[in-house]
C-alpha positions as CSV (number, residue, x, y, z in Angstrom):
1,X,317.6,163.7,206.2
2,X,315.7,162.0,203.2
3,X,315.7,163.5,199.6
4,X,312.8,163.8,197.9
5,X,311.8,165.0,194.6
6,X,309.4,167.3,194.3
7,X,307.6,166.7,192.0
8,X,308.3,163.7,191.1
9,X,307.4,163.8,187.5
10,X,307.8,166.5,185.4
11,X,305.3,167.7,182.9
12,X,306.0,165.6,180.4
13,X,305.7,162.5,182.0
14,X,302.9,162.9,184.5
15,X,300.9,160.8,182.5
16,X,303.4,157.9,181.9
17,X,303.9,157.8,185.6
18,X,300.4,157.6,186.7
19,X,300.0,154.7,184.5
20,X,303.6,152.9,185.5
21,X,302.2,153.5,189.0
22,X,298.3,152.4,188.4
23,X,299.3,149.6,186.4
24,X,301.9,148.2,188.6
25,X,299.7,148.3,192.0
26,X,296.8,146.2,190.1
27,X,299.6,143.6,189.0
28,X,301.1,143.5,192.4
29,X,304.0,144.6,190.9
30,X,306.9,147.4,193.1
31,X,308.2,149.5,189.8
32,X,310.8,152.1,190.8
33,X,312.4,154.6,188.2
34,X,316.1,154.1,188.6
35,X,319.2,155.9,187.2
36,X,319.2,159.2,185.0
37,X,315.9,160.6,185.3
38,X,316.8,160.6,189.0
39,X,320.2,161.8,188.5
40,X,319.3,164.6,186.0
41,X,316.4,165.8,188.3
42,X,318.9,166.0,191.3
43,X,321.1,167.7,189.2
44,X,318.4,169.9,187.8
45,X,319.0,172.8,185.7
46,X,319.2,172.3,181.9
47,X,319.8,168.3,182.3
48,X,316.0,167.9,184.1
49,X,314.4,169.4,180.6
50,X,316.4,167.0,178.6
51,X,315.2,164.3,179.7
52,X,313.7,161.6,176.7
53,X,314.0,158.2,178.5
54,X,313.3,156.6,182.1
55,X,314.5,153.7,183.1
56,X,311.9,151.6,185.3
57,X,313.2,149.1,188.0
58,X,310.9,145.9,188.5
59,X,311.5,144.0,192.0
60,X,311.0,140.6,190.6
61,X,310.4,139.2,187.1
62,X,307.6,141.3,186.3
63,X,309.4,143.9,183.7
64,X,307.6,142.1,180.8
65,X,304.4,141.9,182.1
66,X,304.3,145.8,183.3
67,X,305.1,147.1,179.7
68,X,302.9,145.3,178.4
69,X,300.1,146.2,179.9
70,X,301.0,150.0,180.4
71,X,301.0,149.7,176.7
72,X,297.2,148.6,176.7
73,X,296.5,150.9,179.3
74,X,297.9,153.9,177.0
75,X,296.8,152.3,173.1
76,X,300.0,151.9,172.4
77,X,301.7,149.6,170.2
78,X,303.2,146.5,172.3
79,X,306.9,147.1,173.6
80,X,309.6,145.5,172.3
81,X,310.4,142.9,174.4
82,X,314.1,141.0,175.3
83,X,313.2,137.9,176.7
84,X,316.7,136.7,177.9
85,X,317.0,139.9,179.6
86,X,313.5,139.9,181.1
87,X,313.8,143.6,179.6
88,X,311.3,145.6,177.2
89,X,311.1,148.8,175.7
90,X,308.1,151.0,175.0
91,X,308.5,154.3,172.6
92,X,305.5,156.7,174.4
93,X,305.8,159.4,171.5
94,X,308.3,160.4,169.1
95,X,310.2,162.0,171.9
96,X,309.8,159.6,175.0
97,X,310.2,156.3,175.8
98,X,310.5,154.0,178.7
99,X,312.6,150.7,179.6
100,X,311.5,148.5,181.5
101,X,313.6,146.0,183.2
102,X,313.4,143.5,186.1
103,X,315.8,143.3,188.8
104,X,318.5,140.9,188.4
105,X,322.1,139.8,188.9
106,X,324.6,139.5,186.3
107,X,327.9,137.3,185.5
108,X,330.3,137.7,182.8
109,X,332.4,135.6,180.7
110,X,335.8,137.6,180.3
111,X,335.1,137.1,176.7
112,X,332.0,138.2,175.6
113,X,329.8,141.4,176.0
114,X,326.8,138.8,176.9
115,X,326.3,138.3,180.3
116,X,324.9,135.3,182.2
117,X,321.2,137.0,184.0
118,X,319.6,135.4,187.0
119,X,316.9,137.4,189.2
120,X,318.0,139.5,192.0
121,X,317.1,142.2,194.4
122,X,317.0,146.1,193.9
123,X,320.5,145.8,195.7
124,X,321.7,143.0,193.3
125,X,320.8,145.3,190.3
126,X,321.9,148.3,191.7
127,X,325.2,147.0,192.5
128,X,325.5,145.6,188.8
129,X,324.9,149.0,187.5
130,X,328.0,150.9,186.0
131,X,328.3,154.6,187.6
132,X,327.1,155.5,191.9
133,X,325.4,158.3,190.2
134,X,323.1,156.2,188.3
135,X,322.0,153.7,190.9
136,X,319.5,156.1,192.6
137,X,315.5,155.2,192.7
138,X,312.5,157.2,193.2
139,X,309.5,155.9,194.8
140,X,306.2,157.3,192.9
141,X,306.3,160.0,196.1
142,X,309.5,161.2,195.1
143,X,311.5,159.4,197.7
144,X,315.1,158.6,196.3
145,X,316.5,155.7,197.8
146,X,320.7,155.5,197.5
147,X,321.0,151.4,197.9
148,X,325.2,151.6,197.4
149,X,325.6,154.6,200.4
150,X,327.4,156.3,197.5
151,X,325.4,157.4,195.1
152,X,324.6,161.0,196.7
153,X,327.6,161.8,197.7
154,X,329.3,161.1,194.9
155,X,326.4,163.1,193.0
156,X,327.1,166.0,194.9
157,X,331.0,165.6,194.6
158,X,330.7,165.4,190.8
159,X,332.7,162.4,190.5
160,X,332.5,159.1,189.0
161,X,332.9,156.2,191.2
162,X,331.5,152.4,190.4
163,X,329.3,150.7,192.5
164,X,332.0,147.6,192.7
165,X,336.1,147.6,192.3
166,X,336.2,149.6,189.0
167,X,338.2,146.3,187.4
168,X,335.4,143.8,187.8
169,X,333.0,147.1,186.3
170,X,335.0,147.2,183.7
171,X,336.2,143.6,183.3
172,X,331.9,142.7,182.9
173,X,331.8,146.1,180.2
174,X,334.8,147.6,179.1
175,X,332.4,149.8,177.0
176,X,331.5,151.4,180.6
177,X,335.4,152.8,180.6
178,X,334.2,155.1,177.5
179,X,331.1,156.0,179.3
180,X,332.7,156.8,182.3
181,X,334.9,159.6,180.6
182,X,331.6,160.3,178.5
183,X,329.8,161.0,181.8
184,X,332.7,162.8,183.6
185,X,332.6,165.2,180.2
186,X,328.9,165.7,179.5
187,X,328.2,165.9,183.3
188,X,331.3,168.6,183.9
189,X,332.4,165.7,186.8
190,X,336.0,164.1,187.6
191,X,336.6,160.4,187.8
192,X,337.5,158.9,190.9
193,X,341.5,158.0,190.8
194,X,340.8,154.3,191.7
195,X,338.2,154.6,188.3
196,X,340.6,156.3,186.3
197,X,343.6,153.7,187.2
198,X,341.3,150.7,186.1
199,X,341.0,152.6,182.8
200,X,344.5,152.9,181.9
201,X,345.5,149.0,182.9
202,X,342.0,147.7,181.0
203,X,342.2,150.5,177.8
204,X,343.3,147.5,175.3
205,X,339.8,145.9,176.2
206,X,338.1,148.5,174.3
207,X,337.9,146.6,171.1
208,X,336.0,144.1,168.8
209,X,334.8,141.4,169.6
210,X,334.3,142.3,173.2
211,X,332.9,145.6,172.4
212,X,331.4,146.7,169.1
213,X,332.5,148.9,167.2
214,X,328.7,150.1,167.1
215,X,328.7,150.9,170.7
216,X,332.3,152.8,170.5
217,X,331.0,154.9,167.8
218,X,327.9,155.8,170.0
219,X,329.5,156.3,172.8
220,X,332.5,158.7,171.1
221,X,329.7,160.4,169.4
222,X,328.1,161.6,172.8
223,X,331.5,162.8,173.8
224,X,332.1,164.5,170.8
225,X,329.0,166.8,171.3
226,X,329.6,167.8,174.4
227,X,330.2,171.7,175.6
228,X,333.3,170.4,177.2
229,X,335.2,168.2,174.1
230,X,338.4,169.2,174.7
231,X,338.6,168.4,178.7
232,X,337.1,164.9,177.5
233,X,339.4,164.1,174.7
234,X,342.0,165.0,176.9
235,X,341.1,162.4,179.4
236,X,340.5,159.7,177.0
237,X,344.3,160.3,175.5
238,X,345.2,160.2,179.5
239,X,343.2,157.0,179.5
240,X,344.8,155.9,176.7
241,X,340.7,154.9,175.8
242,X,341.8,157.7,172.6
243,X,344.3,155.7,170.8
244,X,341.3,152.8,170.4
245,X,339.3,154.5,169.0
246,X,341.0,157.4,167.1
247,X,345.2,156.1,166.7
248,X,345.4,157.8,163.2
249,X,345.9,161.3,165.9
250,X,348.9,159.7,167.5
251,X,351.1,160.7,165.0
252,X,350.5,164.7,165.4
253,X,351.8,164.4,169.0
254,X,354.6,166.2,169.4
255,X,354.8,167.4,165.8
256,X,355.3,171.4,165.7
257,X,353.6,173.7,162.7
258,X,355.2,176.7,163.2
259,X,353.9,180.0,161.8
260,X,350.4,180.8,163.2
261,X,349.9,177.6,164.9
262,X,349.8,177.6,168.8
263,X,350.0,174.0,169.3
264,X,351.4,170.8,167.7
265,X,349.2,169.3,165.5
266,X,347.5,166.8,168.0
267,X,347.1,169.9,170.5
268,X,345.4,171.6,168.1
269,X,343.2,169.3,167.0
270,X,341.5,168.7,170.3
271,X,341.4,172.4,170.1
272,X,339.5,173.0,166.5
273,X,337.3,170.2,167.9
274,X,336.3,172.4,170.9
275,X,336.1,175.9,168.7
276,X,333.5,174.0,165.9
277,X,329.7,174.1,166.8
278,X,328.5,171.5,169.0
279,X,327.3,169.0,165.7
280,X,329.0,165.7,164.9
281,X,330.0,166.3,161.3
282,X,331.6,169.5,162.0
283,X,333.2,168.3,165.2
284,X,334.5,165.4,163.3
285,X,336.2,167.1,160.3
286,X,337.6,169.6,163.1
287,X,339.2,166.3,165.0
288,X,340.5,165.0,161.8
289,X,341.2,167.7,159.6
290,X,345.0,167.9,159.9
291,X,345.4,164.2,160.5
292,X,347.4,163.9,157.0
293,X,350.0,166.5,158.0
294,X,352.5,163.8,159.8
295,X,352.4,162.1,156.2
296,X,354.1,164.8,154.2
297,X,355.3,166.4,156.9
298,X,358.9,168.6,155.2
299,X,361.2,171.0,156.3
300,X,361.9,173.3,154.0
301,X,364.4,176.1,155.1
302,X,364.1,174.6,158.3
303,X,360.5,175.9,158.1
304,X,357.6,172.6,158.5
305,X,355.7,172.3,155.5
306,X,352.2,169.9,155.0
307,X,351.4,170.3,151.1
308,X,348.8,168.4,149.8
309,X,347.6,167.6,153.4
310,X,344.4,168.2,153.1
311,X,343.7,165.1,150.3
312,X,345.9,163.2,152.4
313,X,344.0,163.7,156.1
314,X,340.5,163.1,153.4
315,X,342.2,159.7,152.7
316,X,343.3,158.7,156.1
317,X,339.7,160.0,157.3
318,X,337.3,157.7,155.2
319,X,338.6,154.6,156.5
320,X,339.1,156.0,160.3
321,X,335.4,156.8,160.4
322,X,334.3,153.8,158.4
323,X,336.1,151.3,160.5
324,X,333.8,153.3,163.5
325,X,331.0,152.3,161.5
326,X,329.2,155.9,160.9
327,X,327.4,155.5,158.0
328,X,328.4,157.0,154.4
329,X,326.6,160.4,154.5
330,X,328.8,161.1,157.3
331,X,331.8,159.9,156.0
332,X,331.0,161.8,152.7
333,X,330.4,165.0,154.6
334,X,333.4,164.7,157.0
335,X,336.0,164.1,153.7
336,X,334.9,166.7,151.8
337,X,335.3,168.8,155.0
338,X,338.5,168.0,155.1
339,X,339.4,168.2,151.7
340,X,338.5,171.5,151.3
341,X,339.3,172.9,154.9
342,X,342.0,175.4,153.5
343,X,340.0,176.9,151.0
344,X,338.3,179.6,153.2
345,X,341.4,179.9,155.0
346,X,342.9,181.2,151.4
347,X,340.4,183.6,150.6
348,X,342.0,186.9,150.1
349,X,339.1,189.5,149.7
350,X,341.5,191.7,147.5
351,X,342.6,188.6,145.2
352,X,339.7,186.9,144.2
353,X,337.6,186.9,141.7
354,X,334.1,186.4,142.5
355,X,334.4,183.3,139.9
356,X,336.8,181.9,142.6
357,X,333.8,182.1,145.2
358,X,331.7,180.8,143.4
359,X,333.8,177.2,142.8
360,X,334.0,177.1,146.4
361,X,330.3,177.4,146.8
362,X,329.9,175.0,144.3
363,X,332.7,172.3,145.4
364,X,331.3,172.8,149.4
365,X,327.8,172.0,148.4
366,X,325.6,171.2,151.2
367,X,328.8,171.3,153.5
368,X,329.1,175.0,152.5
369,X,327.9,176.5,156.0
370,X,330.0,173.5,158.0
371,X,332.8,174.5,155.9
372,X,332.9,178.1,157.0
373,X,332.0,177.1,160.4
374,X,335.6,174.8,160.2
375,X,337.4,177.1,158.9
376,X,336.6,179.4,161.9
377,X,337.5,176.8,164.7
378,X,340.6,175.8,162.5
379,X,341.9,179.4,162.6
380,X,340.7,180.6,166.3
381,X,342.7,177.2,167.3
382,X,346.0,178.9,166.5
383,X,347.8,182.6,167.0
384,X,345.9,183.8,163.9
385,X,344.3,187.2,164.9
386,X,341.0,186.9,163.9
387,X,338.1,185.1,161.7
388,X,336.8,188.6,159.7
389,X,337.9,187.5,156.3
390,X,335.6,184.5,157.1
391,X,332.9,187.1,158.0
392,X,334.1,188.9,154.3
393,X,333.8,185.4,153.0
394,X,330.4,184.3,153.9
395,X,329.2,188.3,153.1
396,X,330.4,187.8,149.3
397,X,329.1,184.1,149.2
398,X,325.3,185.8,150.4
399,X,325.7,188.4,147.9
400,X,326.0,186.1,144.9
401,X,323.5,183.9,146.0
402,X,325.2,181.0,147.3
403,X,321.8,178.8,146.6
404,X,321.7,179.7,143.2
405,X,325.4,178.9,142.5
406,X,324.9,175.9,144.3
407,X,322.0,174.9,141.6
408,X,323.9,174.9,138.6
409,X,323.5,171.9,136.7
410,X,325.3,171.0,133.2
411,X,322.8,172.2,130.0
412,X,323.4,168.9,128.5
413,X,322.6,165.2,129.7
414,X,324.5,162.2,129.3
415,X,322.1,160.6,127.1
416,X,322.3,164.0,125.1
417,X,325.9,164.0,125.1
418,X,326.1,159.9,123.8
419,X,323.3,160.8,121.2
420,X,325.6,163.4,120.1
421,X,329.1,161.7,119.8
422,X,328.0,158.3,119.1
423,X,330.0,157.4,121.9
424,X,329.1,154.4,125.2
425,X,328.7,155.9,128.8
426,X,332.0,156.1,131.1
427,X,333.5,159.0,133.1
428,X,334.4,161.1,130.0
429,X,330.7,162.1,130.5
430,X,331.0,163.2,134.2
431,X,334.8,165.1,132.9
432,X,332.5,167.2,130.3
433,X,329.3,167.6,132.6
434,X,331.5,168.7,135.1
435,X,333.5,171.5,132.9
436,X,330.5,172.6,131.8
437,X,329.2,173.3,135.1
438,X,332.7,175.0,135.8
439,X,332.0,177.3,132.6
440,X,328.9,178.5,133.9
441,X,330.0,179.4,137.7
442,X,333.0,181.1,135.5
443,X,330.2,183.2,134.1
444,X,331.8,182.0,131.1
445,X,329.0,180.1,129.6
446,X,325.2,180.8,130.2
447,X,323.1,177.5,131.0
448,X,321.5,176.9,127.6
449,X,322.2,173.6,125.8
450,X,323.0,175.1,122.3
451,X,325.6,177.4,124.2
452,X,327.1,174.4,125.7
453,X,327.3,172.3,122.2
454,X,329.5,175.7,120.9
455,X,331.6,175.8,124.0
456,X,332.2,172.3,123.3
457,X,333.0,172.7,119.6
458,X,335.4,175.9,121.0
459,X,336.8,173.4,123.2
460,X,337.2,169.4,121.5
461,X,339.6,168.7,124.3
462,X,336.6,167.9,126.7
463,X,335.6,165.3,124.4
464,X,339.0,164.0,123.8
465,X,339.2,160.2,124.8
């Protein structure tokens, strides 16, 4: 019985498709649209509404030519064209884009990420593809064509199978052995055992030069989001794809925590990880937030402790994420998460002082509601009964104005402060700027510069060298 899609473009790209379709008959051109706007639509549900990109299939060498005069037909500006690949891109609107490609076999060197292109048929290029489930086409009527035999079956078994012995997949890509387990956890599907075998004897492929660190980070990131983390961290330590990409976690295997804590220190933090909202920062600081406890790991009265873990795991962090490339606004936020992960976790409602809020609303910053949202996964991760002095927490931060504390800004500059001393820049005046600040969420010191010049004349140890 053929499938069909009905209809075959959704709202949003009714247009787009008319054009693909006008433009392609008047150049003589067959234009399919292959891979996950066919998969998603078959899928359906909440997948079919996400959909931002289509992937068109040129039989021939006509991918170039097509995008380039869909993007006259639409007054848009020209694609953005790959001439080795015979590929182009074209963004439609801020949301939507399509890519263009013409069908064509590949070859490998074992070495390289850059494969060797010659022209093929939609069978070539299907069967070069990395995943059954996204070598399905779709005629402009909405007739999907399954070129491989597999690709609806294994659609409709929710399992990942390559079009070719997963080895030879994998040995052209490794990167695809990340996106396989990225596409078994966003898609809620299981990887074929043959697929899943290939991964654990190819894992150590999964590095620079052959893959970039670029496309790791990319990948992991699309993991990382997903509803299901945990299942999908799981199977990339079961892969051992983890360890290549995170091994500053290996150390927490089999480390116990006692007291609250439910899980060793690994187990628990694939567990924080799937307890913090769905966001990469606060998913990231979850995965990583205990990663300095191995470091000064003690037993104390035959009791574990992890003092000071928290500066360590920041330390440890920085690199981890940098040597993933994410860029330093993520690294900054994810550091400071960690850094000051325990803090809400201390909060007694009883014990402190307002003043001791308000530091915390000041040191979190703009990481203040990630913070609290960490703190939440870090404790529901564990045998801790429940998150309400969180709730007390964020209650007390509302009440004194969290954006207000968050504003406070030293009374004095440091051109006001070296006018006043006589003395050069240099991090004495970030020390005095910053203890003035501290003053003033104290509610010891109101934010007037001639109150600050007496506080520092009550205190010449700020100024000392």
């Amino acid at each position: 019985m053929p499938v069909s899609l009905n209809p075959p473009a959704l709202s949003d790209w009714e247009r787009p498709f008319g054009v693909v379709r006008e433009q392609a008959e008047r150049h003589g051109l067959r234009a399919l649209v292959v891979g996950g706007y066919v998969r998603d639509r078959l899928l359906g549900a909440e997948r079919a509404k996400k959909i931002r990109e289509v992937d068109i299939l040129v039989e021939g060498q006509g991918a170039i030519e097509l995008a380039t005069a869909i993007s006259a037909a639409l007054n848009l500006h020209p694609p953005v064209v790959f001439e080795r690949f015979g590929t182009a891109h074209l963004d439609l609107d801020a949301g939507h884009a399509l890519e263009f490609v013409s069908s064509r076999s590949e070859r490998y060197d074992p070495a390289s990420r850059k494969p060797d292109v010659t022209p093929g048929t939609l069978k070539d290029d299907v069967m070069r593809r990395d995943f059954t489930v996204n070598t399905l086409l779709m005629e402009w009527d909405g007739t999907v064509l399954d070129l491989t035999g597999r690709g609806l079956s294994d659609l409709k078994a929710r399992r990942i199978v390559t079009p070719l012995d997963p080895r030879t997949t994998f040995d052209e890509d490794p990167l695809r052995m990340l996106r396989a387990v990225r596409f078994a956890t966003t898609l809620g599907f299981t990887l074929d055992p043959s697929v899943e075998s290939a991964i654990r004897d190819q894992s150590g492929r999964l590095q620079p030069p052959t893959v970039s660190m670029e496309r790791i980070r990319d990948e992991f990131s699309k993991l990382l989001v997903a509803d299901q983390v945990q299942g999908g961290l799981e199977l990339l330590d079961a892969t051992r794809l983890l360890p290549r990409i995170v091994p500053q976690l290996e150390a927490g295997k089999g480390m116990q925590q006692g007291g609250w804590h439910s899980h060793d220190v690994f187990g628990h933090a694939l567990l924080a990880a799937s307890l913090a909202p769905p966001e990469l920062i606060t998913r990231l600081a979850a995965l990583l937030h205990d990663v300095g406890k191995p470091a000064v790991h003690e037993l104390r009265d035959g009791k574990p402790t992890f003092i000071g873990h928290q500066e360590i795991g920041a330390s440890m962090a920085g690199p981890a994420l940098r040597h993933l490339r994410y860029p330093g606004e993520v690294v900054d936020a994810v550091t400071k998460l960690i850094r000051l992960h325990m803090r809400p976790i201390q909060y007694d409602p009883e014990g402190w002082e307002d003043k001791a809020v308000r530091r915390l609303v000041r040191d979190a910053g703009d990481q203040l509601h990630r913070l609290l949202a960490l703190a939440r996964a870090d404790m529901r991760a564990s045998h801790y009964p429940d998150v309400k002095k969180i709730d007390d927490l964020e209650g007390r931060i509302r009440r004194l104005d969290a954006g207000a504390i968050a504003a406070i800004r030293s009374p004095l500059t440091g051109d006001e402060l070296m006018a006043r001393t006589g003395r050069p820049a240099g991090p004495w005046i970030k020390r005095v700027k910053s203890a003035l600040e501290d003053a003033i969420v104290d509610g010891t010191l109101p934010p007037d510069p001639q109150a600050a010049w007496q506080y520092l004349e009550a205190h010449p140890e700020l100024l000392a060298s």
